[in-house]
N, C-alpha and C positions, 0 to 999 in steps of 0.2 A: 642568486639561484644558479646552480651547477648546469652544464651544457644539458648533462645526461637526467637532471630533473626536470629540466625543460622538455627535453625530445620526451621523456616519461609522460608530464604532464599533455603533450600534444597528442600524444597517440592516445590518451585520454580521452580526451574532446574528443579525436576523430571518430572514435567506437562509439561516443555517446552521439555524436551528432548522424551517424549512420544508420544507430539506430530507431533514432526520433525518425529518417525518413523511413525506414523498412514502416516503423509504425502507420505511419501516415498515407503512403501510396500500398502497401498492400503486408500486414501485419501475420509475422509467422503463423500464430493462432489461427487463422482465419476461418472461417466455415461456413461457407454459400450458404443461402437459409433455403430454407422450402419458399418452392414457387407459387404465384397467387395461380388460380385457375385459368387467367387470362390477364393480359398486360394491356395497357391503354397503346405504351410506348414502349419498344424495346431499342435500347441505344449498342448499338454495336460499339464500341471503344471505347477508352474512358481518355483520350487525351481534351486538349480544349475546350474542342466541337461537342464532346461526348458531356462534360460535364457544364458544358453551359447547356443544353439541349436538357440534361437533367434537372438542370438548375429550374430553368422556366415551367417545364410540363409539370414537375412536382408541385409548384409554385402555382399552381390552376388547376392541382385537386388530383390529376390526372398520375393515375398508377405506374409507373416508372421501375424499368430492371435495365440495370448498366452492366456490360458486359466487357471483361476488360484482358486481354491474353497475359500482360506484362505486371506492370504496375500504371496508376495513377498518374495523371501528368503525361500523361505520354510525351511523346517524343520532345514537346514544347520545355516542359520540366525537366526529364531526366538526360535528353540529350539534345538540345537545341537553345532554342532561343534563352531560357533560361542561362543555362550554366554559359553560352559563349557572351551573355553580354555581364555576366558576374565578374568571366576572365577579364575580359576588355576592361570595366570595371576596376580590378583587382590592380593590373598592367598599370592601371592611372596613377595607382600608390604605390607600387613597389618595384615602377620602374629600376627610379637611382638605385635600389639593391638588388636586383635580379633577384629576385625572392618568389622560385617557383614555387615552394614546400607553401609560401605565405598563399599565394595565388590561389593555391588548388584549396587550401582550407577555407578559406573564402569564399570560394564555389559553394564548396560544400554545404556552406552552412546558409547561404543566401539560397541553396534549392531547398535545403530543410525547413526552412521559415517560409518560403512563398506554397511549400508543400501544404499547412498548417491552411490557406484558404480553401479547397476544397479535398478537404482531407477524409479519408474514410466513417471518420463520427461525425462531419458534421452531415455526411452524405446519407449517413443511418438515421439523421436528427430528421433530416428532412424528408425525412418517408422512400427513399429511394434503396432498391432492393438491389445489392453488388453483387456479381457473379464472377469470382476470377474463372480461368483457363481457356482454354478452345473455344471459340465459336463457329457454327455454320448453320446455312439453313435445311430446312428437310421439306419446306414445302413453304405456299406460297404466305403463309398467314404463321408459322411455327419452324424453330429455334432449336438447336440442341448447346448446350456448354456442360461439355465432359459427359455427363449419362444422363444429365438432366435436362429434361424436355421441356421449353417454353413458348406457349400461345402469344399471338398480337393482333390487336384489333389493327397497329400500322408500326412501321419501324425504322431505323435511321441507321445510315451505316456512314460510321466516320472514324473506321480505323488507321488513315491517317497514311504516311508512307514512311519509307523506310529508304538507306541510301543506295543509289545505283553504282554500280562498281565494274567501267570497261571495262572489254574482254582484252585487258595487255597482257601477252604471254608476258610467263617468269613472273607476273605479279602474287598471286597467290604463294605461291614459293618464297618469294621475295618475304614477303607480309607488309601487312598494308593497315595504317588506321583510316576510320570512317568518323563522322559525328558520333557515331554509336559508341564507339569506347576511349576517344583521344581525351575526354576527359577523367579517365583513370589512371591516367599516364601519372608511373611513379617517379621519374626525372624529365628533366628539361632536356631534350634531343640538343645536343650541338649544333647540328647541320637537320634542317625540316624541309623536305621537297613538298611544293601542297601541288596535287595535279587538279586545275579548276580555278578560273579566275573569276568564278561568281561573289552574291554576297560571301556565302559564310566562310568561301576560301579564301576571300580579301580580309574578311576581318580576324579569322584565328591566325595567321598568315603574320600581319601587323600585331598580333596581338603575344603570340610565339616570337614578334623579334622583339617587343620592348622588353619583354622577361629576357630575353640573350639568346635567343636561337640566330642560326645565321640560315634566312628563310629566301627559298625559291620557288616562288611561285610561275607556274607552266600553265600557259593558256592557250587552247588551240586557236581561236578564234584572233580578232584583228585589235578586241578591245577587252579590259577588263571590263564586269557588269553588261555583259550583251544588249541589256533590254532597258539598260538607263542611256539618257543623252550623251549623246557623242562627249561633247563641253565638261558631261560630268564626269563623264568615266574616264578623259583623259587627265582632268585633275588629281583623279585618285590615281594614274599610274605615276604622276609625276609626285604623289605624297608620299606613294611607296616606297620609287626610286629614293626619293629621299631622304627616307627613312632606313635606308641602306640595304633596303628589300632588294635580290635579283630578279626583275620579272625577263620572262620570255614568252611573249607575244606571238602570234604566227605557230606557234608549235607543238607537234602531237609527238605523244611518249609513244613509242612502235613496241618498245620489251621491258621487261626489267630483268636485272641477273644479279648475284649474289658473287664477290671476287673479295676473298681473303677478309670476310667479314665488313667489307662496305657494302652498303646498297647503291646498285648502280642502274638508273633511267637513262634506255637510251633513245633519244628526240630524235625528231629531225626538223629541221626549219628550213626553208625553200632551196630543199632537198640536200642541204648541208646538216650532215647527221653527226652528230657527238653523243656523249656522255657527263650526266649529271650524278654526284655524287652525292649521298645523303644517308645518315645515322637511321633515320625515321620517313617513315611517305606517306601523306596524308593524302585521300582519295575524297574530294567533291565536285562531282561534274554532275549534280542533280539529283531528283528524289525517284523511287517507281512506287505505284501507289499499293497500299497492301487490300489487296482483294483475290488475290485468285486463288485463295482457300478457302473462302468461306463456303464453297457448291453454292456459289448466285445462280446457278441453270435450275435448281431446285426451285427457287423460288422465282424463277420469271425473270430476273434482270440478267441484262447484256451486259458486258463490259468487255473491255478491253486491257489484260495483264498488263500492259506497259503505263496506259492514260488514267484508268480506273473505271468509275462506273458511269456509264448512261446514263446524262439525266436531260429533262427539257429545262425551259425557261422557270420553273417553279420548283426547280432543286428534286421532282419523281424522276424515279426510276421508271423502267419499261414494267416494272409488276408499280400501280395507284397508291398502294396501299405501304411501300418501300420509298423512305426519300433518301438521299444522302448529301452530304455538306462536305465540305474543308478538301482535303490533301486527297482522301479519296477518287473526288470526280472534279477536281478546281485547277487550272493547270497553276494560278498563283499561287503558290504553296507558304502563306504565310498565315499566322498564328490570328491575325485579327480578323480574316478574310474566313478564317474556318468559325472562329467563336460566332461570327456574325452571319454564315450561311443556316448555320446549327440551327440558330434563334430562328430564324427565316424558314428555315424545314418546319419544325416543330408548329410556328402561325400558323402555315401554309396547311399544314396535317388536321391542324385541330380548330382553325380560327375562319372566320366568314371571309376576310378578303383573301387575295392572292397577292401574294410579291413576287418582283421576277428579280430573278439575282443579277441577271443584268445592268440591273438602274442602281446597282449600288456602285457608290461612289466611296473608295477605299482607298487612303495615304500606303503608302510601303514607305521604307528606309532600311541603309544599309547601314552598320553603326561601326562604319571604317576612321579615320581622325583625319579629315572633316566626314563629317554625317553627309549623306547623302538622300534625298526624299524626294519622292512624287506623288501627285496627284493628277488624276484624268487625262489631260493628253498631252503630249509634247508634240516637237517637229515633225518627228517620225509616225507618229500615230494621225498626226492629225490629215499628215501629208498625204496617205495610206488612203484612208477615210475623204480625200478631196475637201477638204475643211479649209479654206482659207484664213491665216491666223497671223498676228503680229506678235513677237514677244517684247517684253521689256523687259531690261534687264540692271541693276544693280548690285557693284561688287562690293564684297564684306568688307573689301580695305575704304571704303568709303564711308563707312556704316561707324560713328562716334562708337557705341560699346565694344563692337568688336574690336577697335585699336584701343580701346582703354583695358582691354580684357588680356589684348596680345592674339587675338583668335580672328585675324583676319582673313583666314584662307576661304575663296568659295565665294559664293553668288545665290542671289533668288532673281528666278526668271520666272515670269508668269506671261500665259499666251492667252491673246485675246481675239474675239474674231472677229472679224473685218470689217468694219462696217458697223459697229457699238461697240460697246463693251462689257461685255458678257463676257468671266472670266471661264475660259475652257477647260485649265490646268496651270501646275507650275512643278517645277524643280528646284530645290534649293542644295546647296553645297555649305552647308557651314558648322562651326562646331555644336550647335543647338538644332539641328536641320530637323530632327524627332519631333520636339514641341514645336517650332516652326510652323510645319508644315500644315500642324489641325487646325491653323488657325483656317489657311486657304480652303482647310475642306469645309471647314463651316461654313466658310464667308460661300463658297459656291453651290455646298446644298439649300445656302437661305436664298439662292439669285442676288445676294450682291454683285452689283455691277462697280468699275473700276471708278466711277463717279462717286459713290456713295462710297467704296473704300477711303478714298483722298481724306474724306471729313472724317472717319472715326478717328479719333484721338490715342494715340499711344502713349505708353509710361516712354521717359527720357533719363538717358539713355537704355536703351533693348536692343536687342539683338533682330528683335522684330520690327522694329522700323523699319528695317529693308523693303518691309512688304507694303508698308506705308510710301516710300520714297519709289518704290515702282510705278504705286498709282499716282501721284502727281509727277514722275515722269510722262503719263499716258496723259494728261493735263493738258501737260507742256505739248505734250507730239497732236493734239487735237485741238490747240489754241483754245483753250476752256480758262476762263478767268474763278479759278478755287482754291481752296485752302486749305 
């Protein structure tokens, strides 16, 4: 096959594959239907939160109008979580070739297939009534989207956030990408400034240099990942480093300016100020929650433009009859944290008990090479809290699979408190840290204790032994004769 029947045949797919998603999160034809006379539930967003919250009310008989400004999928699908772990993903295979063209079609077509699970028919199959455009409220119990007016007996607002973008002069001028559009990028930048040493600017950051960027990442603060362990986050700076990532630590971008067609950041770090030069800049230093268009004063809820919206212990707003979930009003702004607040509003609205979002107990992970995960509390937290805790800890180069794998880098530390062994939390650093990690949240939502861990039997060799070799470390450290 000819180069040019190739790039033919590509652009091919690409049109077909783009339009399979238009189809599926929000379909040219489209046409709001007429509204029921009154709504059980009105879901403000359709990302995660929105369409697991549909998923269930629908799924208990309960009349159901989702209400969506964008497309489907929100931000998890179309610019998040999805597409940056497809890239990372992609990066795995096409490292040896620097194969961005390869990369980004790849995205593509793994958002278009994960689109296909809650996709606009099956959301029509299951009784639930889609409303694209505008949302706000007009009173305490009623809805407008575009001229059409809708009633609720109760309703959920989980439009989710959108990225924040410091006030750096020259930035705007400059141009800048966000999550929102770096995956339309139609070339690989040579030179990628990412300003933000969180997850997702650690991971598209390493993910931008295995395809061939020469990637600099700028972080004001002391550490990358601010809110993981110390232990961990400096693993990952030292896998960056090694991975021929520039970081800069300690350092805030004060301007940008535009000189002879480079883009140029100018930092300062303990008050020694330079210039960083860069083709492209990617801006992640956090989310702002989308809420201060809806006219929430109409309907009785508080919030706050920067935090989001007022809620108590039961996910309500200051109006009873209003709850909200995920990115809106959660300051952790992660994908499993919103689907599961969602579900949570929705019992809490329509069902006899009460859950308090509180007591949920939720892994994160950052899907940098080694994974990085937590669960409940670490050092820091626990320390905070007055919680006296021991950790134990076991390194991957210790761990049979990971040397047989090659994937030694990283640790699982698990903290126990003082005086038994009741497991509090844990962290792990390894190439598996994702699956890893659930295993600890189960074992700590059932009240396994570190005794009762020691005995469960693991496959030979895993990667999760670690978590096995911790508890009979804790054995060892409490003279306990087990096995």
């Amino acid at each position: 096959m000819s180069a040019e029947q190739r790039t033919e045949d590509q652009h091919a797919e690409d049109q077909r594959v783009a339009a399979l998603l238009q189809k599926r999160t929000r379909p040219v034809d489209w046409q709001n239907p007429v509204p029921k006379a009154r709504y059980d539930l009105c879901i403000l967003g359709a990302g995660p939160a929105g369409l697991a919250a549909a998923e269930i009310a629908a799924g208990h008989g309960l009349s159901v109008a989702l209400l969506e400004r964008h497309r489907l999928g929100g931000n998890s699908l179309n610019s998040g979580t999805i597409p940056s772990k497809a890239l990372i993903g992609a990066t795995r295979a096409a490292a040896d070739q620097r194969e961005f063209g390869a990369a980004m079609r790849r995205l593509r077509q793994v958002r278009a297939r994960i689109a296909e699970h809650d996709s606009i028919d099956r959301l029509v199959a299951r009784g639930v009534d889609v409303f694209f455009g505008e949302a706000r409220f007009t009173g305490r119990r009623a809805l407008v989207s575009g001229a059409t007016t809708l009633q609720f007996k109760k309703a959920l607002i989980v439009t989710g956030a959108r990225p924040r973008v410091d006030d750096i002069p020259g930035l705007g001028t400059v141009g800048y990408l966000t999550s929102d559009n770096i995956f339309d990028l139609p070339a690989l930048p040579k030179r990628l400034a990412v300003i933000g040493g969180g997850p997702l600017g650690c991971e598209l950051g390493q993910a931008f240099s295995a395809l061939g960027s020469h990637v600099i990442i700028i972080q004001r603060q002391s550490k990358f990942l601010p809110r993981m362990e110390r232990d961990a986050a400096d693993l990952l700076s030292r896998a960056l480093s090694g991975a021929g990532i520039e970081t800069r630590l300690d350092t805030e971008v004060v301007a940008a300016r535009c000189v002879n067609g480079e883009k140029l950041l100018d930092v300062v770090n303990n008050e020694l100020r330079f210039a960083i030069a860069s083709d492209a800049i990617l801006v992640s230093v956090g989310r702002v929650a989308n809420v201060a268009d809806l006219d929430l004063e109409a309907a009785g809820v508080e919030f706050d433009p920067e935090t989001g919206v007022r809620i108590d212990d039961f996910l309500r707003t200051t109006n009873r009859d209003i709850y909200a979930a995920g990115d809106a009003c959660i300051p952790d702004q992660f994908t499993n944290i919103a689907e599961t607040t969602a579900r949570m509003a929705v019992a809490n609205a329509f069902g006899r008990r009460r859950e308090r979002h509180s007591r949920l107990l939720i892994p994160r992970c950052t899907y940098c090479t080694p994974e990085i995960a937590q669960v409940g509390l670490d050092n820091r937290s626990a320390r905070e809290k007055g919680i006296p805790i021991t950790s134990y800890t076991i390194l991957m180069q210790d761990v049979d699979r990971a040397i047989t794998d090659g994937l030694d880098q990283g640790f699982v530390k698990i903290y126990v408190r003082d005086g038994g062994d009741q497991i509090l939390g844990a962290t792990i650093v390894a190439a598996r840290a994702s699956e890893m990690i659930n295993e600890l949240s189960v074992i700590m939502h059932a009240g396994i204790g570190m005794r009762s861990l020691a005995r469960i039997v693991h496959t030979y060799p895993a990667q999760s032994g670690a978590v096995r070799l911790a508890a009979l470390a804790y054995l060892r450290d409490q003279a306990v004769l087990g096995w």
